[in-house]
Backbone as XML, in Angstrom:
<?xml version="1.0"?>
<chain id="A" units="angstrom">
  <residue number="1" name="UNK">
    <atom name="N" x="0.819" y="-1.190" z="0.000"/>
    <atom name="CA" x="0.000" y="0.000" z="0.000"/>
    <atom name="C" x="0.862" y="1.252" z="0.000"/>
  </residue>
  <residue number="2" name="UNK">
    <atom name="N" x="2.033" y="0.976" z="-0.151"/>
    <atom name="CA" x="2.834" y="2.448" z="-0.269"/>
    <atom name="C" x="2.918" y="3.131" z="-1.508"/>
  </residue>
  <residue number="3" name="UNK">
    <atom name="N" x="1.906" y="3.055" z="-2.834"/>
    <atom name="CA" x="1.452" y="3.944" z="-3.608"/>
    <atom name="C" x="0.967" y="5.075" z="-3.503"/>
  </residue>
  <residue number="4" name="UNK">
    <atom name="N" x="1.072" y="6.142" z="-3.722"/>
    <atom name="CA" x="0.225" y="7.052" z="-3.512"/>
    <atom name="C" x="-1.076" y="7.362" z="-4.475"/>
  </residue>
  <residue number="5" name="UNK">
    <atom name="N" x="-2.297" y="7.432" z="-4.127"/>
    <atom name="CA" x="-3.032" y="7.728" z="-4.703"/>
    <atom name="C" x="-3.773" y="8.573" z="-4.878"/>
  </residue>
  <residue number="6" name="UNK">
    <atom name="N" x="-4.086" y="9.332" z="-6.372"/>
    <atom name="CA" x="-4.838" y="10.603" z="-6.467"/>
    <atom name="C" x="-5.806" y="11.154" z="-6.088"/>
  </residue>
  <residue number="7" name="UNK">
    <atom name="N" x="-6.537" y="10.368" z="-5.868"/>
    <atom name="CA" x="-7.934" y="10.777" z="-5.551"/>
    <atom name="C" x="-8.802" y="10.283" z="-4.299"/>
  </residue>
  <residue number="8" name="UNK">
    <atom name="N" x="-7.941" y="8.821" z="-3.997"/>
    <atom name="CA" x="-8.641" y="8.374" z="-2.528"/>
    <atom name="C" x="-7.443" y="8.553" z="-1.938"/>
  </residue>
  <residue number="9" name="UNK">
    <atom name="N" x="-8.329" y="8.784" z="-0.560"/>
    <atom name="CA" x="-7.214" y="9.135" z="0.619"/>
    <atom name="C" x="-7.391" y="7.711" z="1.783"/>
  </residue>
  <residue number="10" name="UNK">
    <atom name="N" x="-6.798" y="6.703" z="1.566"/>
    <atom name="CA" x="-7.006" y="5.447" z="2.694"/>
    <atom name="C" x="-6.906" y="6.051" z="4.254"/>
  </residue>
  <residue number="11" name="UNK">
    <atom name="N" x="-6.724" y="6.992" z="4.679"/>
    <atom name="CA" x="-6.496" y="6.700" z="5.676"/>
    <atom name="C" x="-7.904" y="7.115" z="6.948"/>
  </residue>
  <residue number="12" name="UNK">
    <atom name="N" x="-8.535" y="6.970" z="6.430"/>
    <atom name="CA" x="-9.417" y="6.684" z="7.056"/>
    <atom name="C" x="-9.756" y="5.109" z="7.469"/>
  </residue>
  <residue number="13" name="UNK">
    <atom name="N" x="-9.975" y="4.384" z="6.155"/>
    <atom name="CA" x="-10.424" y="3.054" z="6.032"/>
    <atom name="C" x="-8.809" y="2.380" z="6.857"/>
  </residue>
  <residue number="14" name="UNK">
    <atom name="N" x="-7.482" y="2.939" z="6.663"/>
    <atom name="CA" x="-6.739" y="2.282" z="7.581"/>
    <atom name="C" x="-6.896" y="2.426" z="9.290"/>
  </residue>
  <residue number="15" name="UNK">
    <atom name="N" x="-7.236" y="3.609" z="9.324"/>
    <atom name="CA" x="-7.237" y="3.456" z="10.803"/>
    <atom name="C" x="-8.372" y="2.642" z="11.777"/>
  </residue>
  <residue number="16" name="UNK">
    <atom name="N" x="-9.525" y="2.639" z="10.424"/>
    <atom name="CA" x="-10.546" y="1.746" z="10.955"/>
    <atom name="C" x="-10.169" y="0.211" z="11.252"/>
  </residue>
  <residue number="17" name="UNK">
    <atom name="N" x="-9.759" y="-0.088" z="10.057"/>
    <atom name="CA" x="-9.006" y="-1.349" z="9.535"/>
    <atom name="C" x="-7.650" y="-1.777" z="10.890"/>
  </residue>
  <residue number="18" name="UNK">
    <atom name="N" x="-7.549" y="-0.797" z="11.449"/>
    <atom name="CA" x="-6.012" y="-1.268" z="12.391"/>
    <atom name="C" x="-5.299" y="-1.359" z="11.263"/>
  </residue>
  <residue number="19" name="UNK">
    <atom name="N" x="-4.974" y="-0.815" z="10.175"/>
    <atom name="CA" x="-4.210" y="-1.099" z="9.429"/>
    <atom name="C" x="-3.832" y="-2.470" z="8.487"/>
  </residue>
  <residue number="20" name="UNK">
    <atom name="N" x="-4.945" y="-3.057" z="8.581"/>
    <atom name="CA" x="-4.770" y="-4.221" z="8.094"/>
    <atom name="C" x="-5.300" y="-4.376" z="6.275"/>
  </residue>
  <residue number="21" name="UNK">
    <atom name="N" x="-3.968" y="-4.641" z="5.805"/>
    <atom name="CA" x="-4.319" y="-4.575" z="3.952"/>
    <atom name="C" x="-5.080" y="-5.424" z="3.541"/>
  </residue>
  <residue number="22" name="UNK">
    <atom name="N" x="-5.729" y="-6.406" z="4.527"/>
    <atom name="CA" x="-6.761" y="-7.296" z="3.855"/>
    <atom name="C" x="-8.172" y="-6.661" z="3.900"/>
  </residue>
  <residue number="23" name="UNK">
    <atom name="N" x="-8.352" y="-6.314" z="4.859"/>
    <atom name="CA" x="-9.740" y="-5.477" z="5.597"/>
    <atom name="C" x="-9.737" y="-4.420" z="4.243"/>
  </residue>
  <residue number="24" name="UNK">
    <atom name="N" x="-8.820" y="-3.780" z="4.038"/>
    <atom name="CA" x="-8.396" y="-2.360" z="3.305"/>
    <atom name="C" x="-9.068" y="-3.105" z="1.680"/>
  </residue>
  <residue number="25" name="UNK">
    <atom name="N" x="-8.134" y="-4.209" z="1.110"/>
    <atom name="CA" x="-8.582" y="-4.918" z="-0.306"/>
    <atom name="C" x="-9.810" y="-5.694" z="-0.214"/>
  </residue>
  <residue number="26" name="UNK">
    <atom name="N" x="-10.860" y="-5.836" z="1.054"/>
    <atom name="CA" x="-11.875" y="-6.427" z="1.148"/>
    <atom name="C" x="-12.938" y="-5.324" z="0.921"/>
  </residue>
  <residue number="27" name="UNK">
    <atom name="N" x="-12.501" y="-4.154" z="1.387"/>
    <atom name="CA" x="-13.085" y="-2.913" z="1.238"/>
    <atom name="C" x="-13.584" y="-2.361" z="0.004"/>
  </residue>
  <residue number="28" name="UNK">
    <atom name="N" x="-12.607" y="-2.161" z="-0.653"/>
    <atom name="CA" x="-12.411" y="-1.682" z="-1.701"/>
    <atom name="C" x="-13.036" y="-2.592" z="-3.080"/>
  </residue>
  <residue number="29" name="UNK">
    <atom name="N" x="-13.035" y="-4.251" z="-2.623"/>
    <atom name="CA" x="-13.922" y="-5.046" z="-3.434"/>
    <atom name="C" x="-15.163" y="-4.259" z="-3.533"/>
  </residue>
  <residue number="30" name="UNK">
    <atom name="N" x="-15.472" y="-4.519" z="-2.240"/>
    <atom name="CA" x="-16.930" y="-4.223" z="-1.947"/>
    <atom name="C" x="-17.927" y="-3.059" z="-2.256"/>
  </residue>
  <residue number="31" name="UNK">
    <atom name="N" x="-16.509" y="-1.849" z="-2.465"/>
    <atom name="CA" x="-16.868" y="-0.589" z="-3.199"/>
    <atom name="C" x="-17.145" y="-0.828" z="-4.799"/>
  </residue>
  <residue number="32" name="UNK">
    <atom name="N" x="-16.301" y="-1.462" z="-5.271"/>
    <atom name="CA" x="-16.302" y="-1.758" z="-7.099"/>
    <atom name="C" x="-17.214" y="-2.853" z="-7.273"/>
  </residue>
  <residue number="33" name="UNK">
    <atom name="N" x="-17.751" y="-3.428" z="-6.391"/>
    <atom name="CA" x="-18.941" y="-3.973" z="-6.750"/>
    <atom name="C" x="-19.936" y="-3.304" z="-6.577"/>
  </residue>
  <residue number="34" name="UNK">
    <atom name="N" x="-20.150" y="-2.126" z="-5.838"/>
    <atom name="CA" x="-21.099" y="-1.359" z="-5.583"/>
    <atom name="C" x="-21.339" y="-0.682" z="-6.501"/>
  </residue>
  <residue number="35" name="UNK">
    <atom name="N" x="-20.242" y="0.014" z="-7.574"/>
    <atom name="CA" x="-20.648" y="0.635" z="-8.516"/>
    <atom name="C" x="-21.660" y="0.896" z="-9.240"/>
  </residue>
  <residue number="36" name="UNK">
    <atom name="N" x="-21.605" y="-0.743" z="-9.983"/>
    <atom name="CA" x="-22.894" y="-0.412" z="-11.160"/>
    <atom name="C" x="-24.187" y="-0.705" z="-10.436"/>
  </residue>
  <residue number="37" name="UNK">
    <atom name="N" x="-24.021" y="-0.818" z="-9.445"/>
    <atom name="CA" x="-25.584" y="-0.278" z="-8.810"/>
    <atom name="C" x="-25.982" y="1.070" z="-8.186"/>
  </residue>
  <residue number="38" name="UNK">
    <atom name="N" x="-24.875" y="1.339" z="-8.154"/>
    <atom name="CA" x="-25.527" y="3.227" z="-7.659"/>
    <atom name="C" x="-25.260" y="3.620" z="-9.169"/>
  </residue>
  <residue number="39" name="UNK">
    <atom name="N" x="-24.457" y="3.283" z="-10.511"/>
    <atom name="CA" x="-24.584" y="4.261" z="-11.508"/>
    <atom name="C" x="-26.436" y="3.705" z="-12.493"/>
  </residue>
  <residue number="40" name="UNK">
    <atom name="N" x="-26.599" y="2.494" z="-12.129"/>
    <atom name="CA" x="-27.712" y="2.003" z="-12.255"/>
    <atom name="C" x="-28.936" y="2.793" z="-11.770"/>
  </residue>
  <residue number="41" name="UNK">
    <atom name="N" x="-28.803" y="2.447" z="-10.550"/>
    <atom name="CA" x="-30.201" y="4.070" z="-9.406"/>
    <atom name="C" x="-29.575" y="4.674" z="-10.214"/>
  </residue>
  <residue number="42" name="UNK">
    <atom name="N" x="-28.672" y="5.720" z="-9.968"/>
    <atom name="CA" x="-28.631" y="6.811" z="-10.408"/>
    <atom name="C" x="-29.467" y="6.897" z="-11.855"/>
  </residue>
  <residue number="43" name="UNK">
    <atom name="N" x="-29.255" y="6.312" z="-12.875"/>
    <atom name="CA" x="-29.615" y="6.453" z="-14.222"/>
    <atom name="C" x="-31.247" y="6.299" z="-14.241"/>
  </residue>
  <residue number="44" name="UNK">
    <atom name="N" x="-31.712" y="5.384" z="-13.418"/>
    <atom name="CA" x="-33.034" y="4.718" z="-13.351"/>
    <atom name="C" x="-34.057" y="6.228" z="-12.288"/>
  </residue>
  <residue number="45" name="UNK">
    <atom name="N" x="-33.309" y="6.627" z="-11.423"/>
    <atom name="CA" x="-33.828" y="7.513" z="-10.712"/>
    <atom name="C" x="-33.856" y="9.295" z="-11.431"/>
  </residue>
  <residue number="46" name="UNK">
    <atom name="N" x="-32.997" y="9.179" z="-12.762"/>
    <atom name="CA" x="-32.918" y="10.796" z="-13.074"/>
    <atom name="C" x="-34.138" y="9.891" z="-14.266"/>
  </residue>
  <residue number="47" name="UNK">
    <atom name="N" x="-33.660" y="9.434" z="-14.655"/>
    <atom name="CA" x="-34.891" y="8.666" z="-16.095"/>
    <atom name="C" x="-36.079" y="8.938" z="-15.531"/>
  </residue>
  <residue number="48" name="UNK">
    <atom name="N" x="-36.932" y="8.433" z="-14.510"/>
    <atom name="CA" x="-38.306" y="8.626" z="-13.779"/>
    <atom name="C" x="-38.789" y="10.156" z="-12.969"/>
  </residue>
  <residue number="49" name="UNK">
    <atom name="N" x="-37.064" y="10.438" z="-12.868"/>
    <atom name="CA" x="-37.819" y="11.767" z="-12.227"/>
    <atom name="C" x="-38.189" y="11.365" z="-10.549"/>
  </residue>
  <residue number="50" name="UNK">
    <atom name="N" x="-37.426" y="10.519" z="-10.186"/>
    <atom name="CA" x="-37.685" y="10.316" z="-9.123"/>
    <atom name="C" x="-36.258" y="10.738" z="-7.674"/>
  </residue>
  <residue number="51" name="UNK">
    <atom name="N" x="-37.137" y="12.033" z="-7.510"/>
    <atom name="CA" x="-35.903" y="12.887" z="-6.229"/>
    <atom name="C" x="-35.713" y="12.088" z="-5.004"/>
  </residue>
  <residue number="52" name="UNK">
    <atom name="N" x="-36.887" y="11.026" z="-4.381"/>
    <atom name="CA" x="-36.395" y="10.182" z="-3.530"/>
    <atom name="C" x="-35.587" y="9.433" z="-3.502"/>
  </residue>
  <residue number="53" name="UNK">
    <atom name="N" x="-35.344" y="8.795" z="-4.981"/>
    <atom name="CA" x="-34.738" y="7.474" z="-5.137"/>
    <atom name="C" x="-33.288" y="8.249" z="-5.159"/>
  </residue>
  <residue number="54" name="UNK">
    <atom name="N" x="-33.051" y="9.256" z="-5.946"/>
    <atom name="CA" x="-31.638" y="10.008" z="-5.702"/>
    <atom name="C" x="-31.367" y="10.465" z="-4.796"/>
  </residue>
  <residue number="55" name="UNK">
    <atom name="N" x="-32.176" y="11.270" z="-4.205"/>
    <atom name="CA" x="-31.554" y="11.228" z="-2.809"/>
    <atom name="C" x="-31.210" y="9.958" z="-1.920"/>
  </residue>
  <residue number="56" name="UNK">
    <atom name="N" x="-31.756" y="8.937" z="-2.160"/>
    <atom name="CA" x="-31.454" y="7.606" z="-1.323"/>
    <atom name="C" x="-29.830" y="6.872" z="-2.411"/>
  </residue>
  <residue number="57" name="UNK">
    <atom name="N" x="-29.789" y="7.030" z="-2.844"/>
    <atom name="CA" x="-29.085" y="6.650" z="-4.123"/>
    <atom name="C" x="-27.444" y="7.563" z="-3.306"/>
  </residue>
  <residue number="58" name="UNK">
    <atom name="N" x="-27.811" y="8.525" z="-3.474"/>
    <atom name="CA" x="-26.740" y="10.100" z="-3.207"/>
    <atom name="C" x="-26.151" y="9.735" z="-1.718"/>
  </residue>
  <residue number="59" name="UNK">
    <atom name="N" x="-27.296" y="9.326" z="-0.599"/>
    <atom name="CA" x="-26.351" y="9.432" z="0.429"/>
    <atom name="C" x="-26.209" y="7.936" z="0.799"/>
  </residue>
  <residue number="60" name="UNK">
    <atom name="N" x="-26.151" y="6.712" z="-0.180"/>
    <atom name="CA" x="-25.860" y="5.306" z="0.235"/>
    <atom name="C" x="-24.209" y="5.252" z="-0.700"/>
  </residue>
  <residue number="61" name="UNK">
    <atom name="N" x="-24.327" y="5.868" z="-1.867"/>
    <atom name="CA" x="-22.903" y="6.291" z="-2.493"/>
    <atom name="C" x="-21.763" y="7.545" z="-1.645"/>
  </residue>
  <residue number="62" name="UNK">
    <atom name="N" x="-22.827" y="8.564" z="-0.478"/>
    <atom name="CA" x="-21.783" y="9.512" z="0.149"/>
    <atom name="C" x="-21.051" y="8.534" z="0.830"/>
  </residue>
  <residue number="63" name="UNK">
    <atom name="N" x="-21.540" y="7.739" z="1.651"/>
    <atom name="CA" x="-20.816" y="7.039" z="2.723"/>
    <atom name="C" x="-19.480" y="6.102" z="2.009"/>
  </residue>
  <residue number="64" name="UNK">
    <atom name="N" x="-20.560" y="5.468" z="1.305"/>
    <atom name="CA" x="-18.903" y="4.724" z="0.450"/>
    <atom name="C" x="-17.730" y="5.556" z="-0.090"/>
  </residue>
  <residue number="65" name="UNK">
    <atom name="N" x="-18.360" y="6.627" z="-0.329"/>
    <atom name="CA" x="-16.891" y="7.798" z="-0.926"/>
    <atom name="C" x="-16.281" y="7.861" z="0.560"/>
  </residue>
  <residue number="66" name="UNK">
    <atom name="N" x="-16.748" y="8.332" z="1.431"/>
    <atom name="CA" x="-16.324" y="8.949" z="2.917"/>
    <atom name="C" x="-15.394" y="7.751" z="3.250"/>
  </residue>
  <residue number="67" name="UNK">
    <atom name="N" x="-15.544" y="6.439" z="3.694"/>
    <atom name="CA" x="-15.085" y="5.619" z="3.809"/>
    <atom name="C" x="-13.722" y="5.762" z="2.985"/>
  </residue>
  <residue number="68" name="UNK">
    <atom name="N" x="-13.819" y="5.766" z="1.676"/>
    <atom name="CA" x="-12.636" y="5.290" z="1.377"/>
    <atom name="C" x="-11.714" y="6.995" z="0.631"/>
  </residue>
  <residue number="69" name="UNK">
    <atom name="N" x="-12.472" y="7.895" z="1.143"/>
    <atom name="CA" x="-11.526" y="9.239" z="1.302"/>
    <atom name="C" x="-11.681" y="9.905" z="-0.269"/>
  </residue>
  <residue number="70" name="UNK">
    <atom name="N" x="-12.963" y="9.437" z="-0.318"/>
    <atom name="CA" x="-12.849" y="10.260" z="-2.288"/>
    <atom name="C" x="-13.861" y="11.491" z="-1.959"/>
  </residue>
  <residue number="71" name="UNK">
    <atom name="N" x="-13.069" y="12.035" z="-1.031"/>
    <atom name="CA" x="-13.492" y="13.623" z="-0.855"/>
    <atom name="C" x="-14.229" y="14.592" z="-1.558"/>
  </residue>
  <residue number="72" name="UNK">
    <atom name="N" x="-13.570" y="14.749" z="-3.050"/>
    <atom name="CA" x="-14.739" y="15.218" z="-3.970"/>
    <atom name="C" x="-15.938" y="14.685" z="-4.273"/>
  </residue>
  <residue number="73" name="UNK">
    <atom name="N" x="-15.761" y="13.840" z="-4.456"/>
    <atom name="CA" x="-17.291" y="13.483" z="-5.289"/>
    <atom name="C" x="-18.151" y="12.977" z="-3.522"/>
  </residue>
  <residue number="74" name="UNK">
    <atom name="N" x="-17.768" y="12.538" z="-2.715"/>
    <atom name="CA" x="-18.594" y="12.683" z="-1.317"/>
    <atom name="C" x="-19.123" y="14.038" z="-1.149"/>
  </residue>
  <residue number="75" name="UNK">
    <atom name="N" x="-18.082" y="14.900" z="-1.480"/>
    <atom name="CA" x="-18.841" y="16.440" z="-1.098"/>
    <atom name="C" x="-20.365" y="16.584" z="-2.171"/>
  </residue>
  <residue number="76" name="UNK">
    <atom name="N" x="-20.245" y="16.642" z="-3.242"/>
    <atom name="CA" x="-20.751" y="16.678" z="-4.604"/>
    <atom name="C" x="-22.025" y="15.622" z="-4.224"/>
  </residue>
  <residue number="77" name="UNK">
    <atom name="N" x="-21.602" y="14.331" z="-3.650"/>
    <atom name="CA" x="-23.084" y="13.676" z="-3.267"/>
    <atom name="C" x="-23.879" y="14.192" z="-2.195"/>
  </residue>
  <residue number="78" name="UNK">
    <atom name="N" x="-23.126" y="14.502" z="-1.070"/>
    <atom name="CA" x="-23.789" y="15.081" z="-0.147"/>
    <atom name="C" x="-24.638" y="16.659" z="-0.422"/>
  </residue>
  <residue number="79" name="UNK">
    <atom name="N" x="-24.229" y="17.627" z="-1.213"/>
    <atom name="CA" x="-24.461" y="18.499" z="-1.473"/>
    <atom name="C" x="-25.756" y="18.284" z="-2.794"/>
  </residue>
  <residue number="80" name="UNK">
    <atom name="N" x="-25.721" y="17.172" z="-3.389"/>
    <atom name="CA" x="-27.242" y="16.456" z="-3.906"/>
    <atom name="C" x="-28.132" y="16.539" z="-3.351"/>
  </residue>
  <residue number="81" name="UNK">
    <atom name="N" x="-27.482" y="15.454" z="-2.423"/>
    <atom name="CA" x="-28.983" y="15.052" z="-1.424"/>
    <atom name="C" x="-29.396" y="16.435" z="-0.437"/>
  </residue>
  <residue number="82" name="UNK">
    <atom name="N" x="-28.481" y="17.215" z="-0.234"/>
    <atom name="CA" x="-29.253" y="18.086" z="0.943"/>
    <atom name="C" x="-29.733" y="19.162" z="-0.355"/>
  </residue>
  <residue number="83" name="UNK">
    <atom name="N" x="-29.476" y="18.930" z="-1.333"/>
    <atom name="CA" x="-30.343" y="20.090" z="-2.039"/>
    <atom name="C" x="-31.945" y="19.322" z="-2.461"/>
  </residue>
  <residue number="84" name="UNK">
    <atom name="N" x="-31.967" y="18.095" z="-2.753"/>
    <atom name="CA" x="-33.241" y="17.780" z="-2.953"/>
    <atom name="C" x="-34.204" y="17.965" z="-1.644"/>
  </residue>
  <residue number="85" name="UNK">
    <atom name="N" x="-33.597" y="17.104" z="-0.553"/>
    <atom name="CA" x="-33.904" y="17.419" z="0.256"/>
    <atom name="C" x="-34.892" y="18.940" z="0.714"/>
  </residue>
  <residue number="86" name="UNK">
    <atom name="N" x="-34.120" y="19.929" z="0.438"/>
    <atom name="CA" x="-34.746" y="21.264" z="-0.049"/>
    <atom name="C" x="-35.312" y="21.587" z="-0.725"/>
  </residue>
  <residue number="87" name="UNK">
    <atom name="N" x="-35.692" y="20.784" z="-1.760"/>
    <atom name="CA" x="-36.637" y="20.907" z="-2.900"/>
    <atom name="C" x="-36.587" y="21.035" z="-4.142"/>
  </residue>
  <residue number="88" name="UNK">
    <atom name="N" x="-34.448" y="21.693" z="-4.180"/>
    <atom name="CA" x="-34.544" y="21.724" z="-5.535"/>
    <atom name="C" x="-34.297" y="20.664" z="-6.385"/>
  </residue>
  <residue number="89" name="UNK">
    <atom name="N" x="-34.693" y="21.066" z="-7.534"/>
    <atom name="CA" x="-34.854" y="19.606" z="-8.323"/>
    <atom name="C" x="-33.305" y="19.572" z="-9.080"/>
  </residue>
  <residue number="90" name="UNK">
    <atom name="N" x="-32.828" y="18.504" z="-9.156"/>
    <atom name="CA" x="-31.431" y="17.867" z="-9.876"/>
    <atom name="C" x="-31.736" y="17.111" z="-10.760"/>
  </residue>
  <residue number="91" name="UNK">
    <atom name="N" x="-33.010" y="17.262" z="-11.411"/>
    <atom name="CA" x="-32.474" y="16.251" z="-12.976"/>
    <atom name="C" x="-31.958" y="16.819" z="-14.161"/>
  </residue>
  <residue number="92" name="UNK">
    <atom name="N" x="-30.429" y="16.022" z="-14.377"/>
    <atom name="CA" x="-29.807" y="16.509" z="-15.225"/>
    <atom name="C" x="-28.339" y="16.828" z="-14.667"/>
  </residue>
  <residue number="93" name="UNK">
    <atom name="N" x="-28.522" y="16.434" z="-13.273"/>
    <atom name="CA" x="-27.657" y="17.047" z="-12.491"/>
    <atom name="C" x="-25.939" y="16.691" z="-13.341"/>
  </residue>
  <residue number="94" name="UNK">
    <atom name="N" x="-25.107" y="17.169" z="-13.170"/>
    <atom name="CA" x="-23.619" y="16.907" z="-14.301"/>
    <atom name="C" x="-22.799" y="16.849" z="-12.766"/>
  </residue>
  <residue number="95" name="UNK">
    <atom name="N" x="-21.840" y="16.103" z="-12.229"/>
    <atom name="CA" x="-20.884" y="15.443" z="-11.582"/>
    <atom name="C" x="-19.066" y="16.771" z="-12.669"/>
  </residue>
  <residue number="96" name="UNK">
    <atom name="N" x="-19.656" y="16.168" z="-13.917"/>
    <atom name="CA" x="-18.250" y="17.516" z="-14.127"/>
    <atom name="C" x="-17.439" y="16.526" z="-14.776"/>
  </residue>
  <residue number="97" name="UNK">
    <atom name="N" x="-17.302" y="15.131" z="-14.610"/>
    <atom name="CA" x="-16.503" y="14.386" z="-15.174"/>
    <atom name="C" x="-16.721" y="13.697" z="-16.422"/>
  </residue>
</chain>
């Protein structure tokens, strides 16, 4: 694990982990399998027009960013959901990438 990496910051998930690189690569499975189901909601929830399902979508993907330290786009989800939350509407919403 002595790579440095751009965009996630482990050290969160290490200190949870006690530092342990298995816990850390069990983690991180579990995130890349998660994927194509939040880009799935996501797609299925802007398609219907449905602000609940993104907001539920937005803060089940914040936590997995938080966890594994992908700071931007956690901010960017969280800042979703507390805007629907408020009412305004995000379909169409653009991430930037």
């Amino acid at each position: 694990m002595g790579k440095r990496l751009k965009f996630i910051d482990l050290t969160y998930l290490n200190s949870m982990s006690g530092g342990s690189e298995e816990i850390v690569i069990e983690m991180l499975g579990i995130f890349l399998e998660q994927l194509p189901e939040f880009r799935e909601k996501f797609s299925k929830a802007l398609k219907i027009n449905d602000m609940k399902m993104l907001s539920d979508v937005a803060h089940k993907a914040k936590s997995s960013m938080a966890i594994l330290g992908i700071e931007d786009v956690r901010a960017r989800l969280a800042h979703l959901e507390k805007s629907i939350k408020e009412g305004v509407n995000h379909v169409g919403y653009q991430f930037g990438y």
